[in-house]
C-alpha positions in Angstrom: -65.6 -7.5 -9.3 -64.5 -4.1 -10.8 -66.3 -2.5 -8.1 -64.3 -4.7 -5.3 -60.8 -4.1 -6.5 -60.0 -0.5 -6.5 -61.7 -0.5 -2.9 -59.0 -3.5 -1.8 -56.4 -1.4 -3.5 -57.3 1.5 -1.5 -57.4 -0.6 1.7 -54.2 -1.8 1.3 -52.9 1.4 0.2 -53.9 3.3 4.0 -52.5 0.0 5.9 -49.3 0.5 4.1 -49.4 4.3 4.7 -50.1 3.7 8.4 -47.6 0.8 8.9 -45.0 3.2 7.7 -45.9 5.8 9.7 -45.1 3.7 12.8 -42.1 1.9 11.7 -38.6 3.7 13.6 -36.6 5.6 11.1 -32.8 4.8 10.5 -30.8 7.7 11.5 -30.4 9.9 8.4 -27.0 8.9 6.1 -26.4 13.3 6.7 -26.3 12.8 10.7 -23.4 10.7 10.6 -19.6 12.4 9.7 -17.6 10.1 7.5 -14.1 10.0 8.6 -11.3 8.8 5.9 -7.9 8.3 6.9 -4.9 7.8 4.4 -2.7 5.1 6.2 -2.8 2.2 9.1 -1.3 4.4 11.8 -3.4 7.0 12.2 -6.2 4.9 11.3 -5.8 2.9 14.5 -5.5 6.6 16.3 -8.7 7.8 15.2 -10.5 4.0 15.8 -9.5 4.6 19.5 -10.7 8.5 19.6 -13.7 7.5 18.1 -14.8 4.8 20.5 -18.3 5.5 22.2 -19.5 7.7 19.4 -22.2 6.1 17.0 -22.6 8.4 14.2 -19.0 8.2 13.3 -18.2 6.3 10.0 -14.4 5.5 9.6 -12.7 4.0 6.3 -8.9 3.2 5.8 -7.8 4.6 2.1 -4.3 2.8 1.5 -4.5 -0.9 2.3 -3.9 -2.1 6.0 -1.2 -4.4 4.9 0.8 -1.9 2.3 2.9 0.1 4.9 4.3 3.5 4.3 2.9 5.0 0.5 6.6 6.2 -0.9 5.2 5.0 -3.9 1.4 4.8 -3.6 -1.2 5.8 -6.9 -4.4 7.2 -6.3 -7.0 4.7 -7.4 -10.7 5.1 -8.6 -11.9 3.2 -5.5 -9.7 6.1 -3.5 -11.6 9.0 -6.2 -15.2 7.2 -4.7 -13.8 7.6 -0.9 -12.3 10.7 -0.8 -16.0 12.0 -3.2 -18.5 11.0 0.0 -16.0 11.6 3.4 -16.8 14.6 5.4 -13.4 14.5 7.0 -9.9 13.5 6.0 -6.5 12.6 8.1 -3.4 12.8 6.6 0.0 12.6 8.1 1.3 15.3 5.9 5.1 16.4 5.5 5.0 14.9 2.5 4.0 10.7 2.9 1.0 11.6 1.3 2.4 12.9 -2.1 -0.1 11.1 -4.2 -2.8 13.5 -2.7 -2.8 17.5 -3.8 -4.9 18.6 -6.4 -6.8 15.5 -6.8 -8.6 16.3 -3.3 -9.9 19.3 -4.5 -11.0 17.8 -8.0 -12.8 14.7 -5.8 -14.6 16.4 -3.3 -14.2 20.1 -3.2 -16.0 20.5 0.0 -13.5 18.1 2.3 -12.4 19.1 5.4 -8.2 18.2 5.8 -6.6 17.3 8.9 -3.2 17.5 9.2 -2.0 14.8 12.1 1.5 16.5 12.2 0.6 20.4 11.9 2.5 22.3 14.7 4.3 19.9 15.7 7.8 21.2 16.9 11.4 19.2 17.3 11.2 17.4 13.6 14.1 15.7 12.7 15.8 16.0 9.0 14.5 13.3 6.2 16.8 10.8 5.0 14.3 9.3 3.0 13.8 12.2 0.4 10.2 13.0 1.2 9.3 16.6 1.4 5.8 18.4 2.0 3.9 21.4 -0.2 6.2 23.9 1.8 9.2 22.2 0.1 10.5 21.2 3.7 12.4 18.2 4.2 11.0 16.7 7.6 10.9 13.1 8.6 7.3 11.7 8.3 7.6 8.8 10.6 6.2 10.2 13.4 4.3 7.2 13.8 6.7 4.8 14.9 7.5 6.7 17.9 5.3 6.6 21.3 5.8 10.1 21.8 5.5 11.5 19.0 2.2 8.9 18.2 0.6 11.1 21.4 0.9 14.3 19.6 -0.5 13.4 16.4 -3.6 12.1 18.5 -4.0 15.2 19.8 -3.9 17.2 17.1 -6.5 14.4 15.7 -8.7 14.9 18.6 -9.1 18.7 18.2 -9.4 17.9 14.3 -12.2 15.5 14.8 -13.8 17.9 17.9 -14.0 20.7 14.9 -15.5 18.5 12.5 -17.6 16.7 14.6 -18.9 18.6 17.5 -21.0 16.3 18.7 -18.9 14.4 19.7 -16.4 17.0 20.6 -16.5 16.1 24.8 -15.7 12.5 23.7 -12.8 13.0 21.4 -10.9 15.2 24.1 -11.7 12.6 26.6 -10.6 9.6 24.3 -8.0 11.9 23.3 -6.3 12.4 26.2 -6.3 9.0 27.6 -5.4 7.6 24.7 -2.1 10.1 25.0 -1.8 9.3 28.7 -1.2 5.3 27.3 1.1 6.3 24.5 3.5 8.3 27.3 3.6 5.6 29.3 5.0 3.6 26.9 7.0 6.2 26.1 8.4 6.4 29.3 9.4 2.4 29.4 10.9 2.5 25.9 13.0 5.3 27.0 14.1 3.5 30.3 14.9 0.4 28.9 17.3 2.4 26.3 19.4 3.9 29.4 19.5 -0.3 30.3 21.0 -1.4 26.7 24.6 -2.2 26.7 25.4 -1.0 23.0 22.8 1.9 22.2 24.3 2.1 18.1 22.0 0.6 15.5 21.6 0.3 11.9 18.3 0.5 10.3 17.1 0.4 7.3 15.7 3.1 6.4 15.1 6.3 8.4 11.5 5.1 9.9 12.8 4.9 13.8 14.9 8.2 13.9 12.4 9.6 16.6 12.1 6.3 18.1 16.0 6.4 18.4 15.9 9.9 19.3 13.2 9.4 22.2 14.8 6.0 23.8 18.4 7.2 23.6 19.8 5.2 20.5 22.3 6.0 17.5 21.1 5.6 14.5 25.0 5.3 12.6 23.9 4.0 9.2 21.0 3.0 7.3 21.0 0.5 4.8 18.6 2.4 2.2 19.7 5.8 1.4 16.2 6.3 0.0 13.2 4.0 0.7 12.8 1.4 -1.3 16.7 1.5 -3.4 18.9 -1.1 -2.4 22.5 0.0 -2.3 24.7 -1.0 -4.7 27.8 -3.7 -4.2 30.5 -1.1 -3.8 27.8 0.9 -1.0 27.5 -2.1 0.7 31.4 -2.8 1.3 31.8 0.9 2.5 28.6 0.0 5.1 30.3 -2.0 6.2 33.1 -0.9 6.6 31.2 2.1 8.5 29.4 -0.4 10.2 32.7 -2.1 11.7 34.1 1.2 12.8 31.1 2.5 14.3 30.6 -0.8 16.4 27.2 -1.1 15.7 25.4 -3.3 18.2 22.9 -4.5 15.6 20.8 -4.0 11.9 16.9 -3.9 12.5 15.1 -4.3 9.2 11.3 -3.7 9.1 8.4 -6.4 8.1 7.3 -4.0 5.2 10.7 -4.7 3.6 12.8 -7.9 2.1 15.0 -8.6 4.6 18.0 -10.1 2.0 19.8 -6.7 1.8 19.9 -6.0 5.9 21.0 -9.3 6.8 23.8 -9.8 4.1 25.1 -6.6 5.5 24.6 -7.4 9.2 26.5 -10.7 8.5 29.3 -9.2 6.5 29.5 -6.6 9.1 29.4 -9.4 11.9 26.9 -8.3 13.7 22.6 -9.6 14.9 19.9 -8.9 12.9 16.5 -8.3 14.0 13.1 -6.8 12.8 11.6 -4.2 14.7 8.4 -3.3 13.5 7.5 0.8 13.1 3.5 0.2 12.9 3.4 1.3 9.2 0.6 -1.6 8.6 -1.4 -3.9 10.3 -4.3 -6.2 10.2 -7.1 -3.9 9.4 -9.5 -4.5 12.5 -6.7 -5.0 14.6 -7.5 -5.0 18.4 -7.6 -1.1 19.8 -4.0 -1.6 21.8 -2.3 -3.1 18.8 0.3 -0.4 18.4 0.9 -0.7 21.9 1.2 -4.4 21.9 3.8 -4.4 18.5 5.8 -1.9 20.5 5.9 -3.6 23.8 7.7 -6.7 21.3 10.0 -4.4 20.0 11.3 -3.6 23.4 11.8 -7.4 24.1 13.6 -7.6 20.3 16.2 -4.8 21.2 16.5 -6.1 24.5 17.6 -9.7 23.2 19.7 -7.9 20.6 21.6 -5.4 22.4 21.7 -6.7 25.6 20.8 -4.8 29.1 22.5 -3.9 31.9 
């Protein structure tokens, strides 16, 4: 018996060693490039530049369902993402303000893409948000076809740098991805030459480029800054405004309680509506889901404002 054992140990020691030898090997965890994006936007922009390549690993940092981070906290979970990603997106000029110098502390080695860099034509921010340069830019690029296109450009070639790999499929992804967002583009900005009253409200200043692209006017917005509800005496003189302006209608967003918006839209006697900018989402939401939300938004303002 003590003779027997240490030869069945051995035995079962080579078939192990063997077995192992022939067994396929997982790709290596340092093969694939781990892509975190801040918010639900351009998280659905860099799910459809990523299809048909394998070794790209993408995570969402604020929550699908949160909307634009005015007044998002870092959290540890965020610390452990932003630690093992390769790559991050941000939308920069200055949503992300809960980011800075705890990049550098978290992962010292991250690569930073900025989805608006370059980007020309910006319109003023009414919302108070300003990025590292101290500029005050609108950051809602996102709820905006055409502008949607050019952050997934600048996206592509971000993700072509990091990755290149995959660099060939990015571009290509890239660019028909841009070709769909322009198309829609296109409609949304025929169906504004259509509307019979082309003055809105809104409630904050999330679809200035929307407006800008499709031919609207934005005449007031019910929040000043996101997320402070005017007081009584601001709402009389909205109203007022409102009434003089002849305003077609108030669109108030999904990410917001819609109280405020429709108490002024009735004292003001006009529709309201929600239109929906994109800010969040379901977070596997189907590849044309921006598309799909924007294509209802055309039927909204439509019904709202009338066409000719």
């Amino acid at each position: 018996m003590p003779i027997v054992r240490p030869r069945l140990l051995l035995w079962l020691f080579c078939c192990c060693l063997v077995l192992s030898l022939h067994q396929p090997h997982a790709p290596a965890a340092e093969n694939k490039v781990r892509i975190l994006v801040t918010t639900f936007p351009l998280y659905q922009i860099v799910r459809n530049l990523s299809q048909g390549i394998e070794d790209a690993e993408i995570d969402l940092m604020i929550p699908a369902e949160m909307g634009c981070p005015h007044d998002y906290a870092l959290t540890p979970q965020d610390m452990r993402k932003l630690a093992r990603a390769d790559l991050l997106i941000v939308n920069g000029l200055g949503l992300e303000e809960f980011l800075g110098a705890p990049i550098a502390k978290a992962n010292p080695r991250l690569q930073v893409v900025d989805s608006s860099r370059g980007i020309g034509q910006l319109l003023d921010d009414v919302d108070g948000e300003h990025d590292q340069a101290g500029h005050g830019s609108n950051p809602h690029l996102f709820a905006s076809p055409r502008m949607t296109a050019l952050l997934a450009a600048n996206i592509g070639e971000g993700l072509a740098r990091a990755h290149p790999a995959g660099a060939a499929r990015y571009a290509a992804n890239a660019r028909a991805y841009g070709q769909r967002l322009n198309r829609l583009a296109d409609d949304m900005a025929a169906l504004g030459k259509r509307l019979v009253n082309n003055r809105i409200v809104t409630q904050h200043g999330v679809f200035d480029y929307l407006a800008r692209d499709m031919g609207l006017e934005v005449v007031e917005v019910v929040q000043a800054h996101s997320g402070q509800n005017p007081s009584a005496a601001e709402i009389l003189n909205l109203v007022a405004a409102i009434k003089a302006k002849k305003a077609g209608a108030l669109f108030t967003e999904p990410q917001y309680p819609e109280a405020i918006g429709a108490t002024v839209a009735r004292e003001a006697g006009i529709v309201a509506a929600r239109l929906d900018p994109v800010a969040n989402g379901p977070e596997q939401a189907p590849l044309d889901y921006y598309e799909q939300v924007m294509r209802r938004n055309m039927t909204i303002l439509e019904q709202t404002l009338g066409s000719h």
